[in-house]
Every structure is written in structure tokens, then in C-alpha cells.
N, C-alpha and C positions, 0 to 999 in steps of 0.2 A: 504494500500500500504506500508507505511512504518515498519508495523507491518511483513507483508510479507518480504520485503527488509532486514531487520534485523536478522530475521528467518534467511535466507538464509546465511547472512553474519558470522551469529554467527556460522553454520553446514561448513561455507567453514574453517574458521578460527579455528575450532576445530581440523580438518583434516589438518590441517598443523602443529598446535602445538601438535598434534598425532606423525605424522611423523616425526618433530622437536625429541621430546622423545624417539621414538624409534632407531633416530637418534646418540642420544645421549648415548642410552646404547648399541650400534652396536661398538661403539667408540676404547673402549679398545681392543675388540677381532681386528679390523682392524689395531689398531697400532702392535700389537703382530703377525699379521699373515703376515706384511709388514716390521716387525725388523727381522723373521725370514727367510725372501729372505735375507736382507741384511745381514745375519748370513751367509747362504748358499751361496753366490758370495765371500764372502772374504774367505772360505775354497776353494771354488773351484779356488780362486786363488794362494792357496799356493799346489795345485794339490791335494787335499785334499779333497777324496768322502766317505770317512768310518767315520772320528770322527762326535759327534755330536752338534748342537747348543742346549744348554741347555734353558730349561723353560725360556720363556720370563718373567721375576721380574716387577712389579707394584709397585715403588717405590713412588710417590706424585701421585696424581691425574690426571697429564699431563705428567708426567717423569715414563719414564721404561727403565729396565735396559736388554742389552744384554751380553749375555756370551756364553764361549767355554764349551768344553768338556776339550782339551786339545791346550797346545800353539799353536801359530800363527804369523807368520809376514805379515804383507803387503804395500801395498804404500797408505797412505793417499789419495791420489786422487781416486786409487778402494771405499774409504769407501765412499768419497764423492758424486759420481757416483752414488753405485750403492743405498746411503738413498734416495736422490735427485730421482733414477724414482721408486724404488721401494712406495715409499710416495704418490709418483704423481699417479701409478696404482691405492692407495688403498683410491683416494679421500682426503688424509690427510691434513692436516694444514700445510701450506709451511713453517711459522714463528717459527724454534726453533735452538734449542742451541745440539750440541752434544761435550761431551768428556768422549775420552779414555782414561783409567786409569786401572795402573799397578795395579795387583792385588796384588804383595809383598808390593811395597813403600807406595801404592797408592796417588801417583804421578799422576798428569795431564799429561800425554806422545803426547799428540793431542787435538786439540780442535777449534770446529771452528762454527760460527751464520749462519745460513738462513734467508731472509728475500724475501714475495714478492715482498717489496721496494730491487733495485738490491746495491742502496745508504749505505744501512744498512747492507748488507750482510757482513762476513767478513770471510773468508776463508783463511786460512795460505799455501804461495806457501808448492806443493807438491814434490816428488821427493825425497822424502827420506827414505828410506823403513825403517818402525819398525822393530825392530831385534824380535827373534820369542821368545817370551815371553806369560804370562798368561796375554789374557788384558779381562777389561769391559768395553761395552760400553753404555753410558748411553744418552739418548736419552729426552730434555723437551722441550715437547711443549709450546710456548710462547702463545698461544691464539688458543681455539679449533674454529678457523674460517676453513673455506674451500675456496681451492683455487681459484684463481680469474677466473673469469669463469664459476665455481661447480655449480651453482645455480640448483636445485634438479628440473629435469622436472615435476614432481609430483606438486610442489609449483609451477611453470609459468602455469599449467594447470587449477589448483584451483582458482590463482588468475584471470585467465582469465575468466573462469567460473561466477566467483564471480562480473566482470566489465561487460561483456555482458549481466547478468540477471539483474542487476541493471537499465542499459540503457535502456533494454526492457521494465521493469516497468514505468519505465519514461516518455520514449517515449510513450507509450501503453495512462498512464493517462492522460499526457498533449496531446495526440490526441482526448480523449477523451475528455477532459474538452472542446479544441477547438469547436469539432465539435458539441459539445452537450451544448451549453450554460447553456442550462437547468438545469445540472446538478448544475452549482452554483448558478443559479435562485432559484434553490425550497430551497436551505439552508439558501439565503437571504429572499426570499418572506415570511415576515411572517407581524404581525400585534400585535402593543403592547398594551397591557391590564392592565396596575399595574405594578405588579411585575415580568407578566408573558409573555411569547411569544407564539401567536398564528399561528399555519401554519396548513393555511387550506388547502391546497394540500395533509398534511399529515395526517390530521385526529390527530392532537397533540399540548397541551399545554406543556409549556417550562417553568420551575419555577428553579432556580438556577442551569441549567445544569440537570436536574431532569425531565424527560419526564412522563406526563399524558396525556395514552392516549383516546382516545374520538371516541363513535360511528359514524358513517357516518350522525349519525339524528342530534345527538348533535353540533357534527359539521356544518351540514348545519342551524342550528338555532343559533348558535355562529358567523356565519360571517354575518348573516343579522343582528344583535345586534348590531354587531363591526363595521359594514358601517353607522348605525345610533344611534351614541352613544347619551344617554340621552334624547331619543325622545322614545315614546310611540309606539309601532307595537301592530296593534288590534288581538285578537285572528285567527281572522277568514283569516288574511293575512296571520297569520305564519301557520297557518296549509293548506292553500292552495298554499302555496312557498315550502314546507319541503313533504306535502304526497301527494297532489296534482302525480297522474299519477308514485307513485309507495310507493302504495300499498293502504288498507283501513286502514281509520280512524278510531280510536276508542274514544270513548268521553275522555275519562283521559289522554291519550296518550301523549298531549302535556301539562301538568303540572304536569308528570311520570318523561319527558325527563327536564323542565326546572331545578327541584328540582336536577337531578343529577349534573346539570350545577352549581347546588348552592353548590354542596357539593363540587364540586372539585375547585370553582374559593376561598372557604371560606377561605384560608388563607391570603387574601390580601384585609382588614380592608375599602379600599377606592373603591372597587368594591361591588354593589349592583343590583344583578335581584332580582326589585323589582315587584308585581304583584298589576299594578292599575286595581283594582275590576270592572267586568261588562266592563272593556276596552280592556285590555292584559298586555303586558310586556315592561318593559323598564328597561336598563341596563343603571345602572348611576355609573358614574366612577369620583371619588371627586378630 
């Protein structure tokens, strides 16, 4: 079960950190294809449908730069607008910084924080129109998080995925243990020998976590041993408890089957099937 559950969990959790990845190199091309709306609404604010927005710049890792073709004036409040929904279309990080700057002085001419705390935000009153100059603007993101809300249906699917098959297994085993006692009966039922654990249900010796296992013959002459430990069983008992009514007897047969019992119980110095001559067998345990 838990091997299963694990399985599962590690194949759901790869598929996220999959997506997470490919998440993460989607990144650039969405900021660059969302600073170029906002390229395209401050020209078409200054009535301006023929110049162009030049190559989005990949300046730091989280910061890119936007530029013209040729000058531009507009009102602060257009730039602020239209980064704010353009960002928000393209899934972006709500948390950054932007300022514009003169492309002669390079001068900070505007500049103003985002935050999805509204506490933190800090936006300079608008109303003032830039006079039509060369400007850049430059755009850092404070933190590649996604906005409050984003959480990628893909991930709520996985992890559901991932909570319902767990329960089931759960659910599934501990209906099972309930109804089936047994099943933790035969892992208890066993019977100690030395060093070793005998379950005769299973047809298996137990020596440090270490299964030996045993014919059905062996076995059935190992738990008549084990009911009467250090007491003498005559031949002619054990061979009429063991083959008795399935199958024939052969004269060796049962000092074939004892001998293997001595080979596999031989690592544990205080256990002895010994053979009282002309009587039978007797397993002494010191």
C-alpha cells in the first residue's frame, strides 16, 4: 500500500514540478508579449498607429526594458492602466516596480511600485502629461509569484487527484483489515522456536526478517514438534498424522523430510531434532 501511495504521489508531484518548469521558461516570452500591448496603448494614445514598439530588452532576470521607435508623450495614469490589465491578461506577477526614463539625461521622469498588498503600492498622482520626448521604460518584477487567485487548474486537478487516490487506498485497506481480521491474525499467528519464527499457516520459518521457506510435509511435522516441545513422538504417530489419507508412504520418507528440518532449523545452537533410536523424534529446545 504504501509503496503504491508513494508511487502515485511521487508521478503526481513530478507533473507539477513539470509544469512549474515549463512554467517558468513561458515567463519571459509573456512578460515581453504583455510590455508590448503596453507599448501599443501609449502610441495609440498619442494617435499614433504607424511608428513602432521596439524589441522588448531583457535586462536582469525579472526586469525588461520597453522602448519606442520614435518620441512620445502621454499621461502617467495611461501607462499605469494600461501595465496594470495588460499584466493581469498575461497571468503576471502583480508585485513590481516601473520607471521611465529619459533617454538623453537618463533621468527618472516617472516612477511608481505595484503591490498585491494595496498598503505597499505607491503610485504618484497622475495628470501630468510627459512632454513628447524619447522615453524607456523599464519594467522589475519584484517576485515571479502569480497573482492572487492564478493558482494553475492543472495543479488543483493533480493535487486532487493525488488526495482522492490516497483516501481510497486507505479507506480500501482499513476496510479491509476490519472486515478480514485474519489478515492480521496470520502475520501474528506464528510460534517461537530459538531464534526463529514459525507460521504454520504459511508454510514459513522466520530467522532475522529472513524467510525459509518449508514444504507442506515439513510443515505439518514442524507444528506437531512445536505443540510438544521436548517430549518424544513415536514414528508411527508422525507418519500417521503427516501421510495418513494423503498420499503413500514410503519407508525413508519421514527421516528424508526430518533431516531437511535439521538442515534449515541448524543455525540456532539451542534447537535439536534429535532421533531416539527404535522410538522416533523429539525436538529439544535448551
Amino acid at each position: 500500500m504504501y509503496l503504491l501511495t508513494s508511487m502515485l504521489l511521487l508521478i503526481v508531484l513530478s507533473f507539477v514540478f513539470s509544469e512549474k518548469k515549463e512554467e517558468d521558461n513561458r515567463f519571459p516570452e509573456r512578460v515581453k508579449i504583455s510590455l508590448r500591448e503596453v507599448g501599443n496603448q501609449l502610441l495609440l494614445s498619442n494617435q499614433d498607429t504607424t511608428s513602432l514598439v521596439l524589441p522588448i530588452t531583457k535586462l536582469e532576470k525579472t526586469k525588461y526594458r520597453l522602448s519606442f521607435q520614435d518620441s512620445l508623450s502621454f499621461d502617467p495614469r495611461t501607462l499605469v492602466a494600461a501595465t496594470d490589465s495588460s499584466l493581469r491578461r498575461g497571468s503576471l506577477p502583480m508585485n513590481y516596480q516601473v520607471e521611465v526614463i529619459d533617454c538623453e539625461s537618463k533621468e527618472v521622469a516617472y516612477s511608481y511600485a505595484m503591490s498585491v498588498k494595496k498598503e505597499v503600492t505607491l503610485v504618484p498622482c497622475g495628470g501630468r502629461v510627459l512632454p513628447k520626448k524619447c522615453y524607456e521604460i523599464e519594467v522589475k518584477f519584484v517576485e515571479k509569484t502569480k497573482t492572487t487567485g492564478e493558482i494553475s487548474l492543472r495543479q488543483i486537478f493533480y493535487a486532487l487527484i493525488a488526495i482522492v487516490a490516497v483516501l481510497f487506498l486507505l479507506s480500501f485497506f482499513v476496510t479491509k483489515r476490519i472486515l478480514d481480521p485474519s489478515a492480521k491474525g496470520a502475520l501474528e499467528d506464528f510460534e517461537s522456536i530459538g531464534i526463529f519464527k514459525f507460521y504454520p499457516e504459511q508454510n514459513k520459518l522466520v530467522k532475522e526478517a529472513v524467510e525459509i521457506g518449508l514444504s507442506k510435509k515439513e510443515c505439518e511435522l514442524l507444528a506437531l514438534f512445536v505443540a510438544r516441545p521436548n517430549q518424544i513422538i513415536k514414528r508411527d504417530e508422525l507418519t500417521k498424522r503427516v501421510w495418513e489419507d494423503n498420499g503413500v508412504f514410503v519407508g525413508r520418507s519421514l527421516d528424508t523430510y526430518i533431516s531437511k528440518l535439521r538442515k534449515k532449523l541448524k543455525e540456532d545452537k539451542a534447537i535439536k531434532l534429535t532421533n531416539v533410536h527404535g522410538v522416533g523424534y523429539k525436538l529439544e529446545i535448551l
